[in-house]
C-alpha positions in Angstrom: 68.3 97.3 106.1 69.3 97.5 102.5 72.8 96.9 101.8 75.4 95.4 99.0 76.8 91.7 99.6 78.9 89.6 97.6 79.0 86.0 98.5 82.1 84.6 96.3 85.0 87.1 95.1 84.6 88.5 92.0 81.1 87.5 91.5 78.5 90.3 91.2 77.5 91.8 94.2 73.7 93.0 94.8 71.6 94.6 96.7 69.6 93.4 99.5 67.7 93.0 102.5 69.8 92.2 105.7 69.4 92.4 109.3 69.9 95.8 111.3 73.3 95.9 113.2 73.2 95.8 117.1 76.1 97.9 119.0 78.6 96.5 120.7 78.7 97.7 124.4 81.9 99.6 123.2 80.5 100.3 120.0 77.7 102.4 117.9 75.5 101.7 114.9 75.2 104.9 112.5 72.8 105.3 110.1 75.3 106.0 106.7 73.8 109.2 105.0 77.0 108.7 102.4 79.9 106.0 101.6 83.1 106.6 99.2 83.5 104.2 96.8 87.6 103.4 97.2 89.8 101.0 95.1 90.5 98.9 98.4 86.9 97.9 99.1 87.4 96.4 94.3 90.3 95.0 96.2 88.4 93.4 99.0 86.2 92.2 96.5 88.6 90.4 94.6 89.8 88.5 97.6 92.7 90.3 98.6 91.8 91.0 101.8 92.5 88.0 104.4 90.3 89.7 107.0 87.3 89.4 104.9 84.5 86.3 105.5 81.5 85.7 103.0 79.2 86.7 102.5 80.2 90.4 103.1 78.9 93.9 102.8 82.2 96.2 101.9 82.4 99.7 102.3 84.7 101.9 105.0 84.8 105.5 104.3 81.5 106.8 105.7 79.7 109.6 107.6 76.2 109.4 108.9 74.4 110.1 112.3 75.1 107.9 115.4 71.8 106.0 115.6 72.5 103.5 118.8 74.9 103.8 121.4 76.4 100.3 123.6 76.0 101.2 127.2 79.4 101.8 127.9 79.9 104.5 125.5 80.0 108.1 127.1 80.9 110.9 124.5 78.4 109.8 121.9 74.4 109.9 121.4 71.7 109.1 119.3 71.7 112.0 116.7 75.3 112.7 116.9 77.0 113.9 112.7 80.1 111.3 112.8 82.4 109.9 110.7 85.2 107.6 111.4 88.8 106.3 110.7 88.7 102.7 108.0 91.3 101.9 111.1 89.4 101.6 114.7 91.3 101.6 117.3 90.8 99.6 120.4 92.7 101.9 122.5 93.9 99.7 124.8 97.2 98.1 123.1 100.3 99.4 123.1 100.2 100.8 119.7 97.2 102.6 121.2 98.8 104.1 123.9 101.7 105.2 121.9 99.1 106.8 119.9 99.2 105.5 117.1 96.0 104.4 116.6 96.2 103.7 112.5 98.7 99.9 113.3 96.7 99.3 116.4 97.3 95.2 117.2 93.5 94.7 117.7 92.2 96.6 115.1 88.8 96.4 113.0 87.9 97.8 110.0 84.2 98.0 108.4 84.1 96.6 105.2 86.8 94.8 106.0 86.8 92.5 109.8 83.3 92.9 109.4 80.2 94.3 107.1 80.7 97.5 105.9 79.0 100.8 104.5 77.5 100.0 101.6 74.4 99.8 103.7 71.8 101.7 105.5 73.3 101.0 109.2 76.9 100.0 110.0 78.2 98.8 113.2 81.2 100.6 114.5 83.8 99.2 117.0 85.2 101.4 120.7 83.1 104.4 119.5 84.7 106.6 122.6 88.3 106.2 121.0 86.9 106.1 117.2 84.1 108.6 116.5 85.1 111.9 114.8 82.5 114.7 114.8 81.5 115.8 111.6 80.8 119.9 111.7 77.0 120.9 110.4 78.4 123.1 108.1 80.2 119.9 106.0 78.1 117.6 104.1 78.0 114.1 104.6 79.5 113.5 101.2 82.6 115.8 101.7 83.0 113.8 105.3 82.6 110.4 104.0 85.9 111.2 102.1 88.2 111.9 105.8 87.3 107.9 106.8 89.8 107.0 104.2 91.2 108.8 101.0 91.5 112.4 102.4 92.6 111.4 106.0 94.9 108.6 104.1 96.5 111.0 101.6 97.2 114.2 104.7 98.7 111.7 107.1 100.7 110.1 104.1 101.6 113.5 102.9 102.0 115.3 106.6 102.6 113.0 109.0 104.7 110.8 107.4 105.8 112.5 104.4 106.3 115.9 106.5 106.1 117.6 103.8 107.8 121.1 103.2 106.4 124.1 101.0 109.4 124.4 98.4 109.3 120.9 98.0 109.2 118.9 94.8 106.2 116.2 95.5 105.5 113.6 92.8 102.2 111.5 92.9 101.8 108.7 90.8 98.5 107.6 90.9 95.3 110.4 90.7 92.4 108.3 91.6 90.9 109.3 95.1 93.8 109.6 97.2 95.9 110.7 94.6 94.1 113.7 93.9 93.6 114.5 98.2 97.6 114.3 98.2 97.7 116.7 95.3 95.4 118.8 97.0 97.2 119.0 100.3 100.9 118.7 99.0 99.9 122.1 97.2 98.1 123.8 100.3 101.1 123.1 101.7 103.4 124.8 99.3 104.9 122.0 97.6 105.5 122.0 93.8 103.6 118.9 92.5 104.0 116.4 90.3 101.0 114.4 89.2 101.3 111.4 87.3 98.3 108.8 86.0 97.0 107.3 82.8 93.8 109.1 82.8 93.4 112.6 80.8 90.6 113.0 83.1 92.2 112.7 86.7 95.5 115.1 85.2 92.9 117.6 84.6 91.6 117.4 87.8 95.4 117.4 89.3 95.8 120.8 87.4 92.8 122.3 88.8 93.9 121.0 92.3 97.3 122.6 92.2 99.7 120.2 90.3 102.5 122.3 88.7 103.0 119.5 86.3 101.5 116.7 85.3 102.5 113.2 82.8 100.7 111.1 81.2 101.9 107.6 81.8 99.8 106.3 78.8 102.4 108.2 76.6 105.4 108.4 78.8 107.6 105.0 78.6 109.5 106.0 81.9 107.1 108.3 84.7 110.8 108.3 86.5 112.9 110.3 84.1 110.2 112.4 83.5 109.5 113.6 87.6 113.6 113.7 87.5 113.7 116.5 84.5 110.6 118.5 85.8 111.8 118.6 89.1 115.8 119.4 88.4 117.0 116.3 89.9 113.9 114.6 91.5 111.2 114.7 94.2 112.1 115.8 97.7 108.9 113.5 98.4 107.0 110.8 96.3 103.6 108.5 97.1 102.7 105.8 95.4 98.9 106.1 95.5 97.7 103.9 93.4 99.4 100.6 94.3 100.9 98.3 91.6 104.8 97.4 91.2 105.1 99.8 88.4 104.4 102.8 90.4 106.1 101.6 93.5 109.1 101.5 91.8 108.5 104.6 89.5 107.5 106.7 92.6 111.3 105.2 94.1 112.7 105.9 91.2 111.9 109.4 90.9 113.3 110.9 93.7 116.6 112.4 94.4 119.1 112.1 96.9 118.0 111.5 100.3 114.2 111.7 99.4 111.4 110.1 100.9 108.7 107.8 99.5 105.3 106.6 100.5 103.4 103.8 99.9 99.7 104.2 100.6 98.2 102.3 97.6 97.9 98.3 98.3 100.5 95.9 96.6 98.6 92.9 96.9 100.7 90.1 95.2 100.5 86.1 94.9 103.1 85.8 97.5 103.3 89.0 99.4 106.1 90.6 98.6 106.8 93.4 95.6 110.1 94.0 94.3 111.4 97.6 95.3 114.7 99.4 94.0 116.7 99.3 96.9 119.6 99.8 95.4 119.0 103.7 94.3 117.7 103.1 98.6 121.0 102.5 99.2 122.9 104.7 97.2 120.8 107.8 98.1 120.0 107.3 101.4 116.0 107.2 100.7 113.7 106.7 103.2 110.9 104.0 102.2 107.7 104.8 104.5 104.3 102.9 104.3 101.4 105.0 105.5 97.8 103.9 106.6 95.2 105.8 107.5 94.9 108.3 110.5 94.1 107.9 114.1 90.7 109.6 115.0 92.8 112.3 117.7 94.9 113.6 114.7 91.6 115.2 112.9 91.7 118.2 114.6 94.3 120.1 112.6 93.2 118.5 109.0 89.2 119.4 110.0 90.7 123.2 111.0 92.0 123.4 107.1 89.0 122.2 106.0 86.4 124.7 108.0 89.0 127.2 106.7 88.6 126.2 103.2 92.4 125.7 102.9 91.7 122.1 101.9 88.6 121.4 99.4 87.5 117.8 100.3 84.2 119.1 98.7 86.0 119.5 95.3 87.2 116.0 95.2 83.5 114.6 95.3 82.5 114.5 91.3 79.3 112.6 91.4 77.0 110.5 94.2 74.5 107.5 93.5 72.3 105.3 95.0 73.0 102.2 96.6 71.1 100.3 93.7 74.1 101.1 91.6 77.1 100.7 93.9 77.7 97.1 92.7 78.3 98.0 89.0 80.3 101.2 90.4 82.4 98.7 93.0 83.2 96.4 89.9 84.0 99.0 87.9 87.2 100.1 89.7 89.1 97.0 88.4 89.1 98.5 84.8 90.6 101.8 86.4 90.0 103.9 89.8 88.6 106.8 87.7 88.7 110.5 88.8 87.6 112.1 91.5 85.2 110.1 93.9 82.0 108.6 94.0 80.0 108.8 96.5 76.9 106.3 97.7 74.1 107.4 99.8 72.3 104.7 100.8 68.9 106.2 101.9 69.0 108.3 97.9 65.2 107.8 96.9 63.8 106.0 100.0 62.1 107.1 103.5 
């Protein structure tokens, strides 16, 4: 197969030939028809990741068409539309049988605990507990984006935010799963917030149902300005893009008793990132980290989908080939850009 590797971190990654996956008894290979292109697989590739071993193919947030089954995997087959949680579950834990299938204790994660989807095939772990089908009436591009930043931002939003229509949401950070959380804060009746550096990703925030938006390249505090919009602060606030700034501006911005969600990465030299816990404190906020979605909590998301309540579609603003997913990966350190890129591996080729 043809797929991206990097062998040191940082270093440009290329394209090449690499052996076909085998599935695990438990597990699946799919051949990946598309693959997002998400700011955690520029952080894998800068090392952040401890899971990762090199040389490694990144790439998580994928949709394809189950091409080989392991033998004890019942509800799937050859030629079955799929995509899949970045999170797999192995369904046995006791995370798992809590449900909560997105902080399972034997997790793996493509791209991640092993090669990814920046390739023709990827190898996918306990398929039975995993697998989501993927409707024939959405494209594989639109699906690619529920592995990851769409399923991330409506369990962030949702599930953990619980969001409430009335409800003052700020959103710092309008990358990928920025603009999904933008998206379904507004389907759900929320008055949004958007907040980001980039013209470009505001603009797109507007058209996706912010009813404001600041620009944080000409805004010296993001904080005060959510406070004065919203008349006192955000009932909810997320922190999608990851970076002590917006951690503590999304904190900041909230008023009394209001609840913020981390869903970007904080990756730091030693781990930790300093948070206002004071203003916690004082206002009784709740602090909530968010990651991903199990695969049995799709249903309802999917359902607004097919209904075209939620526009997953409208989030995808151009695709490529896999020839250019390197430069496209490395590109995300300069800034996660707006909207989403999508890869399809097999673009141009039988």
């Amino acid at each position: 197969m043809r797929a991206v590797v990097f062998e040191r971190y940082g270093e440009p990654a290329e394209v090449r030939e690499l052996p076909d996956p085998r599935p695990a008894p438990h597990g699946v290979v799919v051949r990946v028809e598309a693959t997002g292109l998400c700011r955690s697989d520029w952080h894998g590739w800068q090392g952040h990741d401890p899971d990762i071993t090199l040389p490694h193919v990144p790439g998580h947030e994928l949709a394809g068409v189950v091409e080989a089954a392991g033998d004890r995997v019942t509800a799937w087959r050859p030629g079955d539309r799929v995509t899949v949680p970045f999170v797999c579950a192995c369904g046995s834990c006791p995370s798992c049988a809590a449900g909560d299938h997105q902080v399972c204790e034997r997790q793996t994660q493509p791209g991640f605990t092993h090669w990814g989807s920046f390739a023709q095939y990827v190898a996918l772990d306990h398929a039975d507990v995993n697998l989501v089908a993927v409707p024939e009436d959405l494209s594989y591009a639109t699906a690619a984006s529920l592995g990851c930043r769409f399923a991330t931002a409506f369990r962030a939003v949702v599930q953990q935010g619980r969001v409430a229509a009335g409800e003052w949401v700020a959103v710092h950070g309008c990358g990928g799963v920025g603009l999904s959380a933008v998206m379904i804060a507004a389907a759900s009746g929320a008055r949004v917030v958007a907040v980001d550096v980039s013209p470009a990703a505001l603009e797109l925030a507007r058209e996706f149902g912010a009813a404001h938006v600041v620009d944080a390249s000409v805004t010296p505090d993001t904080a005060a300005a959510v406070l004065e919009l919203t008349g006192g602060g955000a009932h909810l606030s997320l922190d999608a893009l990851g970076s002590p700034v917006t951690c503590a501006a999304s904190v900041n911005g909230l008023r009394r008793r209001g609840r913020h969600v981390q869903v970007g990465l904080l990756p730091s030299p030693d781990g930790t990132t300093p948070v206002p816990m004071a203003r916690a404190i004082a206002l009784e906020l709740e602090l909530l980290g968010s990651h991903g979605m199990a695969a049995h909590t799709y249903p309802p998301m999917l359902e607004l989908v097919r209904a075209g309540v939620l526009r997953p579609d409208l989030l995808v603003t151009s695709t490529i080939g896999l020839d250019a997913a390197p430069a496209a990966l490395a590109a995300l350190g300069a800034a996660p850009g707006a909207g989403v890129t999508v890869v399809e591996p097999w673009s141009g080729r039988a």
